[in-house]
C-alpha positions as CSV (number, residue, x, y, z in Angstrom):
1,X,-23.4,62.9,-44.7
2,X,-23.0,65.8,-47.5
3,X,-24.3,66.2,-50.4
4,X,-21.0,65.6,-52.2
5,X,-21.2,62.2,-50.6
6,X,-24.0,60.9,-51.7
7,X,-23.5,61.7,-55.4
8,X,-20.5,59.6,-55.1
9,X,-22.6,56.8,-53.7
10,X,-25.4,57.2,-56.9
11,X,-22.2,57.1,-59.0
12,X,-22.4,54.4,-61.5
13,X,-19.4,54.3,-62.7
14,X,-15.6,54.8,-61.5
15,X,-15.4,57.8,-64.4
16,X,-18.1,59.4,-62.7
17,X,-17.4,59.1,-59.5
18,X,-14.3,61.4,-60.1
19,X,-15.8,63.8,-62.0
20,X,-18.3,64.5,-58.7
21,X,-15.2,64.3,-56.9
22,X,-13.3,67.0,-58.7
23,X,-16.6,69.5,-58.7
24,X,-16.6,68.8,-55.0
25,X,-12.5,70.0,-54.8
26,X,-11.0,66.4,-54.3
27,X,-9.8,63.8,-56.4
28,X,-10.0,60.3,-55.4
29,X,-8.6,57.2,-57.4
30,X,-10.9,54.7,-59.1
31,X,-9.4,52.3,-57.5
32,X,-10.5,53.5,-53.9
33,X,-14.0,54.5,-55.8
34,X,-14.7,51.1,-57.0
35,X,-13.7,48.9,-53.5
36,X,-16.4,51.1,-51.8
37,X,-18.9,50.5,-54.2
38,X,-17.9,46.6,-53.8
39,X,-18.5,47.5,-49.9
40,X,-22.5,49.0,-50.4
């Protein structure tokens, strides 16, 4: 896993999830951030 990753997974919240996602060169939509946060 990279590092990137696993700030997504001790993301809290859909908002911050895609900052850490921009600073790691991708965006991804809440949407997609929030079902695999349901999935954990």
């Amino acid at each position: 896993m990279s590092d990137g990753h696993e700030k997504l997974k001790a993301a809290t919240t859909p908002e911050a999830a895609d900052e850490i996602a921009k600073e790691a060169g991708f965006a991804m939509p809440a949407e997609d951030i929030q079902s695999m946060q349901s999935q954990s």
